[in-house]
N, C-alpha and C positions, 0 to 999 in steps of 0.2 A: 721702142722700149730700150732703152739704155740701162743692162743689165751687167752688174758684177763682174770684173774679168774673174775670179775666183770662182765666183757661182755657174761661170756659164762654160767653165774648165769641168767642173763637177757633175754638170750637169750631161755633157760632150759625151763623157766616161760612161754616164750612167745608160745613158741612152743612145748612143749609139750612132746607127743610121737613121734612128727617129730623132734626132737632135734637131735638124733642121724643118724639119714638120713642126716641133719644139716652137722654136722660134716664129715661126709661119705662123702659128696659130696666135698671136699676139697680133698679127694685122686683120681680124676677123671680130664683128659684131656676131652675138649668140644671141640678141634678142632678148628683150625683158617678160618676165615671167613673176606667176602669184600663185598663191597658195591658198584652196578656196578653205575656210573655216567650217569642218561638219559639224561645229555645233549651231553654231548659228543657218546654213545653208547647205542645202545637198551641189553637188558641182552642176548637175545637169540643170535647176534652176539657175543657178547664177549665169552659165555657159547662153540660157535664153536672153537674159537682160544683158549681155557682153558682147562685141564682136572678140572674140579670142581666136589665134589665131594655128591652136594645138597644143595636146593634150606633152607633158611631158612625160617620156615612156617608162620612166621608171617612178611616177609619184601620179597615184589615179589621182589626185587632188589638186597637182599642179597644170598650170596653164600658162604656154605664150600670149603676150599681147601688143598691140600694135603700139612705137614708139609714142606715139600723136595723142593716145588715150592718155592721160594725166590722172589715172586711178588712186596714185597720191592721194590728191587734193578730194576724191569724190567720198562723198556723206556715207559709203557703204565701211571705208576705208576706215573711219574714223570710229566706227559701231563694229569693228571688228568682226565682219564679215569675211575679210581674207585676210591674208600677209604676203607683202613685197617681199619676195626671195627668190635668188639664183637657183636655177637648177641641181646645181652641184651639190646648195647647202641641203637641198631637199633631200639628200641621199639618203644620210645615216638614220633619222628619224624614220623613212619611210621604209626601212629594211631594218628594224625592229618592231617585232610579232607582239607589240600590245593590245591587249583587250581590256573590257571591263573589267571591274574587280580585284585587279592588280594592282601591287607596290610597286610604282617607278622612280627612279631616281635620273635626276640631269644635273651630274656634279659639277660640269663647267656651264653654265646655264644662259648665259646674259648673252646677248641683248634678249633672246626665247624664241627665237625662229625654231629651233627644235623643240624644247621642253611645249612650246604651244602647240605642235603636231602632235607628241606625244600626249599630251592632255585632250585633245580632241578626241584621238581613240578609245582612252577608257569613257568616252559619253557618261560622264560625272558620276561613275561607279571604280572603286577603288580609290588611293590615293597618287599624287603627283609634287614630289619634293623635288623642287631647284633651288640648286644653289651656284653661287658664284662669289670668289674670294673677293671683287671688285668693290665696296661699297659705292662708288658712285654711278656705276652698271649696274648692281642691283636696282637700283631706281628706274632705269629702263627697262627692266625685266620683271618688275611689277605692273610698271604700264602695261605691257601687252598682254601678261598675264587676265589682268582685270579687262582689259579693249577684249580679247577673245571670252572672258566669259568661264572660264575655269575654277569653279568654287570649290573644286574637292581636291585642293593645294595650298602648299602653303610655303614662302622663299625663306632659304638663308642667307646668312652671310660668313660663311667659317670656310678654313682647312679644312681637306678632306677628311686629316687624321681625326681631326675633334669631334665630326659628324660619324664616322668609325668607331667612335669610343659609345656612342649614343643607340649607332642603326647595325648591331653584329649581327648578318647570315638576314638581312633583315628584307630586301628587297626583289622582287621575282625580274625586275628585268632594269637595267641602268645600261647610259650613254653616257660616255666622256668622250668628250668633240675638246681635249686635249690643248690648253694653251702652246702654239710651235712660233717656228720663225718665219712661218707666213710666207713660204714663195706662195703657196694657189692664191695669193693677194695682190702677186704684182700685175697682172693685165688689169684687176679693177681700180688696184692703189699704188701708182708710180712711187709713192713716197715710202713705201716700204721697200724697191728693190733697193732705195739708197739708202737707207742706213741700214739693209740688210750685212751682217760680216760671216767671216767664218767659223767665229768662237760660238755663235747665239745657237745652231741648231745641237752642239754637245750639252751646250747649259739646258735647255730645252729638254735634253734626252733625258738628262738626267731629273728633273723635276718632272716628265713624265712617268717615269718608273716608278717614285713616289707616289701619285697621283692613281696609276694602276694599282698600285699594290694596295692603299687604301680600300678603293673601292670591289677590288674583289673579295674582303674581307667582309665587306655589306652584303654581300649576295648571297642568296638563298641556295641550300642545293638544289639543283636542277634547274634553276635560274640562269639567264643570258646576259652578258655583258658587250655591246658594242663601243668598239675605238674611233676615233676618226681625228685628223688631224687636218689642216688644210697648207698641207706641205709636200715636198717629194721624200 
């Protein structure tokens, strides 16, 4: 991995004597992993038609599988029975306490590897509003939308502020998985440590505080808001 002399000074500081561990961990395969769909499938059903190869411990839903399996390409894949996703991505979703009957909101939304976790927990009771500034992402995040099966939602495409002006104190629980400058991308995506620089994670800062401050405006009181960004 041929990282940043900047970024890997930065990182050095931050971390320490784990810096080198740091590093290390970028020669290491983690193994691919799925996301079973509980609307369409309980996990223990699917787990019987699958060699999987363990559970990931912090997502009851997620699953390792073996390289060799090509679940891509399989007919279950396509009827939205699971989703292809890293364990990492599985965090934030799975560590918000949604249930039926609630307003959620996924104001950074696209491509919906979370907003689709999140939709699966209300089992088609309450509402589930994504959105994402992207139009050409939203298109991908109607795909899987509609591939998993989620009728009680429905996508945008605005600034947070404009959705703010619409949904005030409005929503019992929202995720913003936060547009950053994308280091937790460089082991999957070399092409981001390289035009990674050192100006992109302030502009970042600052359009996330934006982005924040929006959406706690939407939030209900007593209501949960989780962050996540896939950055250090």
């Amino acid at each position: 991995m041929n990282l940043p002399k900047d970024y890997q000074s930065k990182m050095q500081e931050m971390l320490g004597e784990e810096y080198l561990q740091y590093l290390d961990s970028f020669n290491h395969s983690y193994g691919q992993t799925l996301r079973v769909n509980q609307l369409k499938m309980e996990p223990a059903d699917f787990i019987r038609r699958f060699l999987l190869s363990g559970q990931v411990s912090w997502c009851n839903t997620g699953f390792y599988y073996e390289g060799e399996q090509k679940l891509s390409a399989h007919p279950y894949y396509y009827a939205g029975l699971y989703y292809i996703q890293e364990p990492s991505a599985m965090t934030t979703a799975s560590r918000l306490p949604v249930g039926p009957g609630e307003r959620v909101l996924d104001l950074c939304a696209a491509p919906g590897g979370k907003a689709t976790e999140l939709g699966a927990k209300l089992f088609g009771e309450g509402l589930l509003v994504a959105n994402d500034i992207s139009a050409s992402r939203v298109k991908a995040l109607l795909k899987n939308i509609e591939v998993m099966g989620i009728p009680n939602s429905f996508l945008l495409n605005e600034v947070p502020a404009k959705i703010a002006e619409q949904f005030p104190a409005y929503f019992d629980k929202i995720l913003v998985d936060a547009p950053c400058s994308g280091e937790g991308m460089f082991r999957k995506n070399p092409e981001a440590a390289r035009v990674w620089s050192e100006e992109k994670p302030p502009e970042c800062a600052k359009m996330q505080r934006e982005i924040v401050k929006q959406a706690i405006s939407m939030l209900k009181p007593g209501g949960m808001m989780i962050y996540s960004t896939c950055t250090f």
